[in-house]
Every structure is written in C-alpha cells, then in structure tokens.
C-alpha positions as CSV (number, residue, x, y, z in Angstrom):
1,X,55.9,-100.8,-96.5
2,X,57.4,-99.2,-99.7
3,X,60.6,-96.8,-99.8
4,X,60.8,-94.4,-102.5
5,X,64.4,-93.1,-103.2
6,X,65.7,-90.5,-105.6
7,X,68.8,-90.8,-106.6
8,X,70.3,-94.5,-108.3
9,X,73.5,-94.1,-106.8
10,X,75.5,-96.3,-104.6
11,X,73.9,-95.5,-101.3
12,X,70.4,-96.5,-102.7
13,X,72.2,-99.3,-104.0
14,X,73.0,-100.3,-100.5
15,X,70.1,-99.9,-99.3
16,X,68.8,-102.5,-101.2
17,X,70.2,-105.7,-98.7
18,X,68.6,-103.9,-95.9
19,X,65.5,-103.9,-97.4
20,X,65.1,-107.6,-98.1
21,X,66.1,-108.5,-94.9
22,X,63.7,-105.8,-93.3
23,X,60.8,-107.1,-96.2
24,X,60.8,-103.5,-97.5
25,X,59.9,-102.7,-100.8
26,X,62.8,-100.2,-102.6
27,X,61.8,-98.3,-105.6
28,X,64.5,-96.2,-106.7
29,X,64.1,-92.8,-108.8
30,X,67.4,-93.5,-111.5
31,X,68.7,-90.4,-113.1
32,X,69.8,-92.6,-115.9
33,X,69.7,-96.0,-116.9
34,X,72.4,-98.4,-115.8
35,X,72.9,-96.8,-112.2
36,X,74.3,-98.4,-109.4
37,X,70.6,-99.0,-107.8
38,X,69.2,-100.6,-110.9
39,X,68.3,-103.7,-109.4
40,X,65.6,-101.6,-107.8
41,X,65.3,-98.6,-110.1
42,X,61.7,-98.2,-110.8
43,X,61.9,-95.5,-112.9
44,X,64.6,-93.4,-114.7
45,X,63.6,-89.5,-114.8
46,X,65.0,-86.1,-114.1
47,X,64.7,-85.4,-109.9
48,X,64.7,-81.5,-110.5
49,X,61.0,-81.7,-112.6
50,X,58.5,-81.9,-109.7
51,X,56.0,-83.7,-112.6
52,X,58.8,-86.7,-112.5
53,X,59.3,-86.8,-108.6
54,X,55.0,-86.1,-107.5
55,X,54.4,-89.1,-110.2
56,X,57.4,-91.4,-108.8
57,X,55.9,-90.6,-105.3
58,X,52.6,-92.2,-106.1
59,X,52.3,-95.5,-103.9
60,X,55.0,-95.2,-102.0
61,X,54.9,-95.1,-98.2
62,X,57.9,-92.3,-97.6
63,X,60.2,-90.8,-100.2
64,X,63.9,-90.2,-99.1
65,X,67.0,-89.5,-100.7
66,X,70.2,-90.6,-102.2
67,X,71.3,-87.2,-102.5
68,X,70.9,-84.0,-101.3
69,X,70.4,-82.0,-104.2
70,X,66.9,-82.3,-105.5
71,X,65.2,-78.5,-104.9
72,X,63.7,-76.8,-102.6
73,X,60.5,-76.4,-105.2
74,X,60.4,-79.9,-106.0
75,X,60.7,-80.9,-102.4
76,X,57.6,-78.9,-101.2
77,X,55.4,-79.9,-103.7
78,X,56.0,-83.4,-102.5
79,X,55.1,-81.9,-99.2
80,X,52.2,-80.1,-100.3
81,X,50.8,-83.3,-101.8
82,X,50.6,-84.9,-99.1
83,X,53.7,-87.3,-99.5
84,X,55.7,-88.1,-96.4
85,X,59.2,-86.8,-97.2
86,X,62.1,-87.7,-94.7
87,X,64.5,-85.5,-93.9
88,X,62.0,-83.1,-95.3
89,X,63.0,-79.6,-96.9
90,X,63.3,-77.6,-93.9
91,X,65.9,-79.9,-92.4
92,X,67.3,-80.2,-96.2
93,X,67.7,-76.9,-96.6
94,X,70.8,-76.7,-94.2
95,X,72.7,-79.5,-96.3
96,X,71.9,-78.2,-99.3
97,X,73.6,-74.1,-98.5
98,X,76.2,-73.5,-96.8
99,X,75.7,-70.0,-95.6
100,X,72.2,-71.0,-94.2
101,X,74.1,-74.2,-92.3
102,X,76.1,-71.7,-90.6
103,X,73.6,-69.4,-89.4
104,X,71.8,-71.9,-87.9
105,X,75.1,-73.8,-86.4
106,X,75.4,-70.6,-84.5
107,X,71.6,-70.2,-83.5
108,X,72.4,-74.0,-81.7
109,X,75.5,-73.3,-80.7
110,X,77.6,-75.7,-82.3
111,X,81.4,-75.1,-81.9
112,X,82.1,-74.3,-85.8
113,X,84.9,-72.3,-87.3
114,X,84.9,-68.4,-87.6
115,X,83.0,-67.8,-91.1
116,X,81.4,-64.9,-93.0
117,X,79.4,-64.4,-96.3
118,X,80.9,-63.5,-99.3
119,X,79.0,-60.9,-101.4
120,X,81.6,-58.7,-102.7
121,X,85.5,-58.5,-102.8
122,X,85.5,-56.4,-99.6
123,X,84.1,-58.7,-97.7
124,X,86.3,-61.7,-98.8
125,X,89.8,-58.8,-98.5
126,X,88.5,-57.9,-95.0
127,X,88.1,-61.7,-93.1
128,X,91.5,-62.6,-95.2
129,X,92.9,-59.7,-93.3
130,X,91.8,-60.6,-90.0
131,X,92.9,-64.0,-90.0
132,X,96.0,-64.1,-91.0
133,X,95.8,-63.9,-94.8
134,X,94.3,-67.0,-95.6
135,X,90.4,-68.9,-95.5
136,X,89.1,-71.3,-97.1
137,X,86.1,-69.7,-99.7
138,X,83.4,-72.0,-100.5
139,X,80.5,-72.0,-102.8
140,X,76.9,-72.5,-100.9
141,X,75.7,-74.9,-102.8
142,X,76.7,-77.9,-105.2
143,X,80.2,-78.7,-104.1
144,X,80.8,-82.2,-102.8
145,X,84.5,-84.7,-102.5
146,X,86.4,-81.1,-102.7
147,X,84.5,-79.7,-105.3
148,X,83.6,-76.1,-104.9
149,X,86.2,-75.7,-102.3
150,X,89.7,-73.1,-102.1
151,X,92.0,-72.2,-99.7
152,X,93.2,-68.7,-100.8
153,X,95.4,-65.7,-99.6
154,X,94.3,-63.2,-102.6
155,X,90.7,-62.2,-103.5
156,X,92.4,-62.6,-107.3
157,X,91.9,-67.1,-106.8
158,X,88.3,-66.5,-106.4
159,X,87.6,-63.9,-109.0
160,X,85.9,-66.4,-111.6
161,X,83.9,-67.3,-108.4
162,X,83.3,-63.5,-107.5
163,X,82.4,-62.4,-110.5
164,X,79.7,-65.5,-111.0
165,X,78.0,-64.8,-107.6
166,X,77.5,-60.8,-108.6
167,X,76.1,-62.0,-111.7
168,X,73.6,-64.4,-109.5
169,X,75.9,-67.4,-109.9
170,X,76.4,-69.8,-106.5
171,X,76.7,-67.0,-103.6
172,X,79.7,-68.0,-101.5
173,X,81.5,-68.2,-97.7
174,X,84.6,-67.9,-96.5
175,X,85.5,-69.9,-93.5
176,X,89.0,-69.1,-91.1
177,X,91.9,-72.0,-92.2
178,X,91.7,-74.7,-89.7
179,X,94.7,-76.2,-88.4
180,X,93.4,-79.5,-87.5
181,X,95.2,-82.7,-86.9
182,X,92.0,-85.2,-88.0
183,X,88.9,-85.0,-89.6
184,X,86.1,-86.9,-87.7
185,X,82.5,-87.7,-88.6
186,X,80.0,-88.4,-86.1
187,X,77.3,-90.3,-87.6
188,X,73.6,-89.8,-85.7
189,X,70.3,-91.6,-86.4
190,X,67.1,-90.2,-85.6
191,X,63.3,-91.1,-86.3
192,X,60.4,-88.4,-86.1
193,X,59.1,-89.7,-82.8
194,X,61.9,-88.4,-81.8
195,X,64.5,-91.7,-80.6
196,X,68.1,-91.0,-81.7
197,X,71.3,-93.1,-81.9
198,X,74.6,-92.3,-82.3
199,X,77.7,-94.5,-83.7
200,X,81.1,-94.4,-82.4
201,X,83.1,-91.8,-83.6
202,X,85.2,-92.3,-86.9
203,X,88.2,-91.0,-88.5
204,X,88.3,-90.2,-92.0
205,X,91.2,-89.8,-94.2
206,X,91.2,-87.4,-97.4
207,X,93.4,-87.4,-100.4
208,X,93.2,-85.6,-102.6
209,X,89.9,-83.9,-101.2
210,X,87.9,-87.4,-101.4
211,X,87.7,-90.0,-98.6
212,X,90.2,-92.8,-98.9
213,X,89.5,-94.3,-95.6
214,X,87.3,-94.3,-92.5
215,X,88.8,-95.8,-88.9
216,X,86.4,-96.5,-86.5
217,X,86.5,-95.8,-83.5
218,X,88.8,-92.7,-83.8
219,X,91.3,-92.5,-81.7
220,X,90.9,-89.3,-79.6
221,X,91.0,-88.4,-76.1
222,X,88.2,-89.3,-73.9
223,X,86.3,-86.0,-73.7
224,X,85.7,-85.6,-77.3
225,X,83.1,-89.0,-78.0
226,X,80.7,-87.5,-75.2
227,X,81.2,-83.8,-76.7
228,X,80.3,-84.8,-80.5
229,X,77.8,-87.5,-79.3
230,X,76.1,-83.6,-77.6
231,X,76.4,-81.8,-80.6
232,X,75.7,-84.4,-83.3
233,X,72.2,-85.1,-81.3
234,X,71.4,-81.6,-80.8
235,X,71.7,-81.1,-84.5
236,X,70.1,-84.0,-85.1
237,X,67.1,-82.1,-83.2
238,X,67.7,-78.4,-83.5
239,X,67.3,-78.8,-87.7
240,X,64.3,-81.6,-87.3
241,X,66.0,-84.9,-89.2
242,X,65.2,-87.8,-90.4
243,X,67.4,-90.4,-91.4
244,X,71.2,-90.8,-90.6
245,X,73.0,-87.5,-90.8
246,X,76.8,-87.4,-90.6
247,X,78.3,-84.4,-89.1
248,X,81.8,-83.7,-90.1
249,X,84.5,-82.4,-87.6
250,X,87.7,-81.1,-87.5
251,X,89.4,-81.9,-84.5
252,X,92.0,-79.1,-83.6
253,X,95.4,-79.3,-81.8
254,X,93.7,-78.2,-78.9
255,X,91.4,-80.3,-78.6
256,X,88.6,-78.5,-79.6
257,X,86.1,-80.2,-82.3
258,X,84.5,-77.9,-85.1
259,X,81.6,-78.8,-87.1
260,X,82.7,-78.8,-90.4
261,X,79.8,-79.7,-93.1
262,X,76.2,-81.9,-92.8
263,X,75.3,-85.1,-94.7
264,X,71.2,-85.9,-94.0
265,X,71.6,-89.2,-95.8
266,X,73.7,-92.5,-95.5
267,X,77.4,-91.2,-95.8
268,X,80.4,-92.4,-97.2
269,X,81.8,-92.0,-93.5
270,X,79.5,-94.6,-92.4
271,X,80.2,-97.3,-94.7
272,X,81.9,-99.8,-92.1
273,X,78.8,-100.2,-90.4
274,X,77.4,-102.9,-92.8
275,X,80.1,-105.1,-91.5
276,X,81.2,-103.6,-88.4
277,X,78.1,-102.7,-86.9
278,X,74.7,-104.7,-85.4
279,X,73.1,-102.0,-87.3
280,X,74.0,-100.8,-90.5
281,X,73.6,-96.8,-91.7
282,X,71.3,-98.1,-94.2
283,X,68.8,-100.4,-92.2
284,X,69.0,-97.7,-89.8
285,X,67.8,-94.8,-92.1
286,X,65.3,-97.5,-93.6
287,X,63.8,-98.3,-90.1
288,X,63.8,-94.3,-89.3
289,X,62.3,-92.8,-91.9
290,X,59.6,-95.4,-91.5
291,X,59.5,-94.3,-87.7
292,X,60.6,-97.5,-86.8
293,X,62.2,-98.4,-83.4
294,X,66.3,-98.3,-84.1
295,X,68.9,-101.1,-84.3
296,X,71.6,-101.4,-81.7
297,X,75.3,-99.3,-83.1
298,X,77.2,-101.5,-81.1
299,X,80.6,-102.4,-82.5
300,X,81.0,-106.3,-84.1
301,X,84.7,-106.3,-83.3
302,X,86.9,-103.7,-81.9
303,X,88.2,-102.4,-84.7
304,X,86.8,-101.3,-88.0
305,X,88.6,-100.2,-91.2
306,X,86.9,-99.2,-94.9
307,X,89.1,-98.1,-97.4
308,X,87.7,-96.8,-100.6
309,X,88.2,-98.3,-104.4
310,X,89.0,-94.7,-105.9
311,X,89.1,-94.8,-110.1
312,X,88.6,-98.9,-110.1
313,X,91.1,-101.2,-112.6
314,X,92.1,-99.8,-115.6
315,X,91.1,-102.8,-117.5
316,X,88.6,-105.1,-117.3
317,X,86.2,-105.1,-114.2
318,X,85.7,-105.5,-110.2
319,X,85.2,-109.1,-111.0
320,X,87.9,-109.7,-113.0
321,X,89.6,-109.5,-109.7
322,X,88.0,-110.9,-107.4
323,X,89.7,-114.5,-107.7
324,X,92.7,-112.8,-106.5
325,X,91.7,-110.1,-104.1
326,X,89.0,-112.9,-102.1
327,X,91.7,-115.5,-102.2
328,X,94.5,-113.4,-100.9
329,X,92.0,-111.9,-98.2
330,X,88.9,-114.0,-97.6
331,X,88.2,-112.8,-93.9
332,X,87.9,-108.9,-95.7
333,X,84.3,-107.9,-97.3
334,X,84.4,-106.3,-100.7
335,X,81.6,-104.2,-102.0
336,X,81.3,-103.6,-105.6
337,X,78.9,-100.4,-106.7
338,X,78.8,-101.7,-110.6
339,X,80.0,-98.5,-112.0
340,X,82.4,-98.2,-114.7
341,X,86.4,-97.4,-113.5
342,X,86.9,-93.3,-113.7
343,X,90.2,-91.7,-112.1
344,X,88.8,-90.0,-109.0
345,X,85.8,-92.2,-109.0
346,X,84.7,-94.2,-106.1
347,X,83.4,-97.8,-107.3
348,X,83.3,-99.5,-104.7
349,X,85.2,-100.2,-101.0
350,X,86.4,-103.1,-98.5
351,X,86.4,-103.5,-95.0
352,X,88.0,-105.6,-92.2
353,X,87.0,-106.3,-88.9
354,X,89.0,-107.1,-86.0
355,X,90.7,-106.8,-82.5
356,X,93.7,-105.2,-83.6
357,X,93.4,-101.4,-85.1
358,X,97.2,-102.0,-86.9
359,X,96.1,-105.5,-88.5
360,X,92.5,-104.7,-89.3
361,X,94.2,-101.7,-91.5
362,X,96.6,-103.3,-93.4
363,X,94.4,-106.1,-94.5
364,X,91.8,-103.7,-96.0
365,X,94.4,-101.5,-97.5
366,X,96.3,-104.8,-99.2
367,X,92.5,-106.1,-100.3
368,X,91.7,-102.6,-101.9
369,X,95.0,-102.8,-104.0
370,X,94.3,-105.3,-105.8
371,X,91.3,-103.3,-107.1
372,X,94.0,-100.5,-108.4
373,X,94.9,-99.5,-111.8
C-alpha cells in the first residue's frame, strides 16, 4: 500500500513512524527542499499546479494531506482522474472557507457562535451593534495560529480587510465575542466505510494565538465528553471525512460548548497521542484513509501533557540540547521536526505521561525549557 501526501511539513513528517510500523510506503509532495518530511519526500513541486499534484498522484494507492490549502481545482482533477483522494474536496471545502463551514454547521446543527457574512461595512456596523460592540472578524480563507483573525469594536480595524474583499480580496465573517473559560478540541477518526472513533477530549492552551500546550483529558464536567463525542461524530458524517478531523470548541461559562473551527488532517491538538495513546492520530489517519479497521484511543496513562517548542534555541540546534534536556528528564519524549529556530515557530514539542495531571505538566513544561532561547 502506498500513501501520497502533499505537503512536507511536520505532520507528514510524523507520519512517517506510523508507516514503517504499519509497512506503508510514504511518498511525500515537498514544497521545497529540506522540509521536515524529507526522509520521505518524493518529490519537491508546487501543490497549487494540478500538472505537479495529477503527476505526484501516479502510483500511489490514496493521496491525503498535510495541509488544507491545496485548491478546490487541483483537488477535482485528482478526482476526476480517478485518484482516490481522502478527505476529498467536498469535505475540504468546509476547512478550507469559513463562511461555507458555518452554513453548513447550522444545516447539522452544531451548537456554534452567532456569526454573519461580511460583504460590506453595513453588515459588519450592524452585528457590532447587536452584540454589544464587539465580534471577532475573520477572513474565509488562509488564516491559521491567529493569522487572519481580529477582535474589533469599529468597522475602521478592518478597513484594509474591507476594502480588499470589495476589491475581490479574501471575503470575510464576523462571529459574536465568546466569553469562554477553555478552548477544547475533540479529535474524531473516521474511515469511508463508515467506522469512527473518537479520543478523549483535550484542552488546549493559546498564547499568543498559537498552541503552547494540549491537556488531555480536559477537565470539564461530565456532560460535556458525551455532548462533543455527538457533535464531533456527526460532523465527522454530516461533511463525509476521511481522516482525523479535529473540531475546535470553546467551552462557555455556562457550560455550553461552541464549535469553533475544523482541522480534516492530523492536528497539532492531537499530538499526545503518539505517546499517550494505543493509537496515534497519525497511524489512525494512515489506517483510515486506506479504509482500514481503527486502532483502539484508549489512554496509556491517565494523564497526558504536550507542550509545544515555539521559536527553538537561539543558537545552535535541537540536538545541541538534548544531553541536557534527556538527562534532566529521561521518562519525557521529545520530538524534533528538523526545522530551523524562528520566533513564533513551532519546531518541535514534548510530552509526559503519567498518573498525576499536576506532575505529568511540570515535567513537560521543565523539558520544553531547555529547548528555549
């Protein structure tokens, strides 16, 4: 069996273990050389030209994704070639636009927060109005880690954005200002016969709009796991994926959960699974999009914590610290993605394991600061 992915980042990357141990051969569309998935980049090439991705499709047994931004035109063509493609475009489409995610959030019913499209300053002057002078405007498409994202109380923050989607720039959203007290992600696997699993819920911690840690399980009362397990499935089913998708939640004061944005790929949410989990994210996407029968999500320990390595040392490299860092901490995994240190970068992240959620947290926190500027 032979896995095409497009994208060379860090979740092809670790996909890479997964496919050994499942004797799955991983060729990886790069978009440059010296990616994080080089060891199974097969080609480097641009994943917008549909030319590039039909000819890196050739032999291959599925094509899947790193990423979610390769087009809509490129990803039909693969489809209109015959290729299988998982999550395929119509499922894509929702992850790749906002506004249509939205829509179709409300078709299913999923509990989401009051939102409206943005086509002129009206409409972004009235919804400010009738919620309490503030939202949150988004562009559509292409923002990711924060990007593409305001909270504003004047039409005046977004004019640059305004003026851009009259002009047929990025058309935008404007979504009500949630007062949550945690963000959760519910990760959910599911294979085109149809079988889904879910993981345990997880918290995840933002600073400065990009994931510095994930807890797993999240603390939170016990009606909310059976609620998001509900909606993450019938997502998971309603939109027709493939893979892992990660559905991010706020969870409100409450105790309402709100869907806030859609990952069809392996996510940064659900990095603890390669050590906390039977099965990881990334065997699990491997052995779905293959239409294989899924791994058990049970929990290796009780408790689970990943922090991320944001920016990386501001000299020399990962390795240069490892004789500290795996001597100071040798019961905590470290994963490297082999990309060069870049403030606001993520390079890599660690995790611990264990019975106690207190412990387990401060030992992945100490062994990610010795990765720090």
């Amino acid at each position: 069996m032979i896995v095409g992915v497009v994208g060379g980042g860090q979740l092809a990357r670790m996909m890479i273990p997964a496919a050994v141990e499942l004797g799955i051969e991983l060729r990886v569309l790069a978009e440059a050389e010296g990616m994080s998935a080089g060891l199974a980049a097969t080609a480097v090439g641009d994943y917008r030209d549909a030319a590039t991705v039909l000819a890196f499709a050739e032999g291959v047994d599925v094509v899947t994704f790193d990423h979610e931004h390769v087009p809509q035109e490129v990803l039909r063509a693969l489809v209109e070639a015959g290729h299988r493609v998982h999550p395929g475009p119509d499922a894509l489409r929702f992850a790749q636009d906002k506004r249509a995610m939205r829509e179709r959030m409300a078709e299913l019913g999923a509990p989401q927060p009051d939102w409206a499209p943005v086509d002129s300053r009206d409409d972004l002057e009235r919804f400010l109005a009738d919620h309490g002078g503030v939202g949150v405007v988004k562009t559509a498409t292409g923002g990711y880690d924060g990007k593409g994202v305001r909270v504003v109380r004047d039409a005046d923050e977004v004019a640059d954005w305004l003026g851009g989607a009259l002009a047929g720039g990025p058309r935008l959203l404007v979504e009500e200002h949630v007062p949550f007290i945690r963000e959760l992600a519910q990760l959910v696997a599911r294979r085109p016969s149809g079988e889904a699993v879910v993981w345990p819920l997880v918290q995840t911690v933002q600073r400065d709009s990009i994931c510095a840690e994930v807890i797993a399980p999240a603390d939170v009362p016990p009606h909310i796991q059976p609620l998001v397990d509900d909606v993450a499935r019938s997502i998971a089913e309603g939109l027709g994926v493939t893979g892992v998708l990660a559905v991010e939640l706020f969870e409100t004061s409450d105790g309402r959960v709100l869907v806030n944005e859609l990952a069809m790929r392996p996510h940064n949410s659900g990095h603890w699974t390669i050590d906390g989990s039977i099965t990881s994210q990334f065997e699990q996407h491997l052995r779905a999009v293959l239409d294989l029968p899924l791994g058990s999500t049970a929990l290796l320990a009780p408790a689970s914590v990943m922090v991320n390595i944001i920016g990386g040392p501001a000299s020399g490299s990962m390795a240069d610290r490892y004789q500290a860092a795996l001597a100071a901490h040798p019961d905590v995994k470290v994963h490297s993605y082999d990309k060069a240190a870049r403030p606001g970068r993520k390079v890599g992240h660690v995790t611990a394991i264990g019975d106690d959620l207190d412990e387990v947290a401060y030992r992945a926190r100490a062994a990610a600061a010795h990765f720090d500027a």
